[in-house]
C-alpha angles and dihedrals in degrees: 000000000000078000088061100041088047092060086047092059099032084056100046091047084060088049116098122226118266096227100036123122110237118242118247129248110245111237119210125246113278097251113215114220100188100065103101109077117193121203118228106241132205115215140095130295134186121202106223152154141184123240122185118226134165131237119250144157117276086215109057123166132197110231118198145166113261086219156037121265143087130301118246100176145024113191110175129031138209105306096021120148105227132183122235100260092020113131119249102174152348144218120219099288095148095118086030098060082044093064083036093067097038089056088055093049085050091044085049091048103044080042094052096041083047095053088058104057084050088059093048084049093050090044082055085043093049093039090046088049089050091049095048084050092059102038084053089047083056101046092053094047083052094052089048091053093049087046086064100033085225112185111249113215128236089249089057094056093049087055095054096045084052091054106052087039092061091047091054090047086053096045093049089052085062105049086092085058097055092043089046088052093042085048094048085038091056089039094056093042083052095047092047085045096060087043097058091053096049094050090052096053085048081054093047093045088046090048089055099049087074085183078077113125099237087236092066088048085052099049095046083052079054093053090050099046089060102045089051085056088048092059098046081052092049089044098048089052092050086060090047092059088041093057089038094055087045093052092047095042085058084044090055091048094040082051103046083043088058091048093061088045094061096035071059103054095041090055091044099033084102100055105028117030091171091055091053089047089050092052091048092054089043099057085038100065081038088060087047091044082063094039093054094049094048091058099045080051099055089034092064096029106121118179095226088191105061082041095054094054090051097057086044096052088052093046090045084047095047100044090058090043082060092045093056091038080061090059098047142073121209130179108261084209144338106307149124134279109249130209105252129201108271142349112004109229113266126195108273092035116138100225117182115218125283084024112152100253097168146350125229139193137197110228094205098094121034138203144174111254113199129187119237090224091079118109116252085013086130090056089066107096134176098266090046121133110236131173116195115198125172101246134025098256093037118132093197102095127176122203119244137182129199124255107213120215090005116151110180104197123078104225113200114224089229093071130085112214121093119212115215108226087228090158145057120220139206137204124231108241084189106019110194128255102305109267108023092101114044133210102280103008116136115252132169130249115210103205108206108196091165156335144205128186101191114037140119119261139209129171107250092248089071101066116090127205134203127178080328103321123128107195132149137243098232113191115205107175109297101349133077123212129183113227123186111230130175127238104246112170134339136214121219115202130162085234095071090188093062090050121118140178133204113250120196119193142088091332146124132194108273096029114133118243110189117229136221 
């Protein structure tokens, strides 16, 4: 029941009164739109906008390793001033600078030992020379003599005929030498030979397994090669006896020849003095005959096989100079370290070959690099007028132009990384003092699209617009007319209640244009 009665009261107190007047709704205030007038000015006005660009090299290189490994070290990072030949970083060489040095101790070695045999050659030389300066002394003693028919004495004939007797008996006493030289000479050629033969047939029989890994097949190409160049050498020497023993066999005839003839002047000495003198010129230009072809023999004697290992020691040596150059990157000149796209390369990395490993740039000649992304970044031509200036308030301000189509990096066609060309870049007409703005650093662009020094201006509110229309609320007195205008240009500032466009259409400086 009290549950009852309390409904019925709870219900008549939401009921209105029969006879009440109902309340009225407030209004707001009418609100009146056409109260702000703007005057019309005459004055100049510049359409313009501020991008942001960076500053980069206008040379930039890619660097890469010429082959595939891991990285061991990183010596330089992003921003990093480098030196043209200085190292940036290295694949794993370790094993490979170890052969390396052990190629230049073997180059050293095969040079020295080559540079001794030079100097044996020059002390033949020298000793040949000396012996070409005394048998021409002698010939021209002998043609003296014959010039004054002297008598030459008994005594003197025996001394001759001791002499040359003496020089056959030494040059018979030598024969077993040369025969010795020309039977190891043939030993060695047949033995090279032989070599040379079985190496070929161990090529062939690699070349068949051809299970075979390719550096085994190299190495037994290498083993032939050089046992082909063993038995040029060997045969080379073999000629070399054989050209000895002849020497020596006309030595020993020209000798023996000048034994009789001194057996001949001493029995004649007595009866024909002018015989004896004649035989005595004519052995002694026989003597410097020798003595000249010694010398032309030592003269053009080369020892190939101490040459040979010499030119086998420098190409060993190049090829694994080549093979640590691969596995290295080296500034191409002074520049600067650029940021790259991705990640940068770390120690430990795995890199393929050709793989972009830096970028550098040459800070010689600078530009401003700008990113597409900007707003209004489409309405900069070629013939734009644009101001750069190294912080947002400077009033030091440098003229640039766009270079259109410019891409400032040389790709090689052996990477395989693509840039994307996300900015725009200008050059610098009048750059500023080298040095005040650094590789990287941050500076403004004032984009300039046009400017008038005697036009009519309006802030922008005051412009109506209607299905594309832009038209003015003139108020003349007490009248009001509509004239259509056109935008000129318009004037962005920070400050939006200082901004103006121009307005061309029917008029004048001081007319009153109702705003909204």
């Amino acid at each position: 029941m009290w549950l009852t009665l309390s409904l019925f009261f709870l219900l008549s107190a939401c009921l209105p009164l029969r006879n009440a007047a109902p309340t009225p709704t407030p209004l707001p205030p009418p609100v009146s739109y056409e109260k702000t007038l703007f005057a019309v000015e005459r004055g100049p006005i510049v359409s313009q906008f501020t991008l942001t660009g960076q500053v980069l090299p206008a040379k930039q290189d890619r660097l890469f390793f010429r082959t595939s490994g891991f990285v061991s070290r990183v010596l330089v990072q992003t921003g990093d001033q480098v030196k043209g030949g200085q190292l940036l970083a290295e694949l794993q060489v370790d094993d490979l600078l170890k052969t390396l040095e052990q190629a230049y101790i073997d180059l050293q070695t095969a040079e020295a030992e080559l540079a001794e045999d030079e100097r044996a050659r020059q002390y033949a030389v020298a000793g040949a020379e000396h012996q070409v300066a005394i048998r021409q002394i002698q010939v021209d003693l002998a043609r003296a003599a014959l010039a004054q028919d002297a008598e030459a004495s008994s005594d003197q004939a025996e001394l001759s005929l001791a002499m040359a007797e003496e020089r056959l008996a030494r040059l018979q006493a030598s024969a077993a030498d040369y025969d010795a030289a020309v039977v190891a000479a043939s030993v060695n050629l047949t033995r090279t030979q032989e070599a040379v033969t079985q190496m070929q047939i161990e090529y062939q029989k690699a070349l068949d397994r051809y299970w075979e890994p390719e550096e085994l097949r190299d190495r037994y190409a290498q083993a032939l090669q050089h046992a082909e160049w063993d038995y040029k050498i060997a045969q080379a020497n073999f000629e070399r006896a054989l050209a000895s023993k002849e020497t020596y066999q006309h030595d020993l005839r020209i000798q023996e020849l000048a034994v009789a003839q001194a057996r001949t002047v001493l029995a004649e000495s007595q009866d024909d003095d002018r015989t004896t003198l004649e035989l005595q010129l004519q052995l002694a230009e026989e003597n410097l005959a020798l003595a000249q072809l010694d010398l032309e023999q030592v003269s053009e004697e080369i020892d190939l096989y101490q040459k040979q290992a010499v030119e086998r020691a420098t190409l060993a040596v190049e090829r694994l100079e080549a093979q640590v150059a691969e596995r290295q990157v080296l500034a191409p000149y002074d520049g600067v370290i650029l940021p790259r796209i991705g990640r940068a390369i770390r120690e430990g990395d795995e890199v393929r070959a050709f793989q972009l490993a830096f970028v550098i740039g040459d800070p010689a000649e600078l530009l401003i690099g700008v990113l597409r992304s900007q707003e209004r970044i489409n309405e900069v031509k070629e013939d734009t007028e644009v101001y750069m200036s190294l912080s947002s308030d400077a009033t030091d301000r440098y003229r640039v132009h766009l270079m259109s189509g410019f891409y400032p990096l040389r790709s090689d066609a052996s990477g395989d990384e693509t840039f994307s060309q996300d900015r725009i870049y200008f050059s610098m007409l009048s750059p500023p003092e080298r040095g005040k703005i650094p590789v990287g650093s941050t500076v403004y662009l004032l984009v300039v699209l046009g400017r008038n020094d005697d036009a009519l201006l309006l802030p922008p509110v005051a412009i109506r617009s209607f299905r594309g229309r832009d038209f003015v609320i003139v108020q003349e007195e007490e009248k009001r007319r509509r004239v259509d205008v056109q935008v000129g240009l318009k004037s962005e500032l920070k400050d939006k209640h200082l901004e103006r466009v121009e307005v061309i259409g029917d008029l004048k400086e001081g007319d009153q244009v109702v705003g909204p």
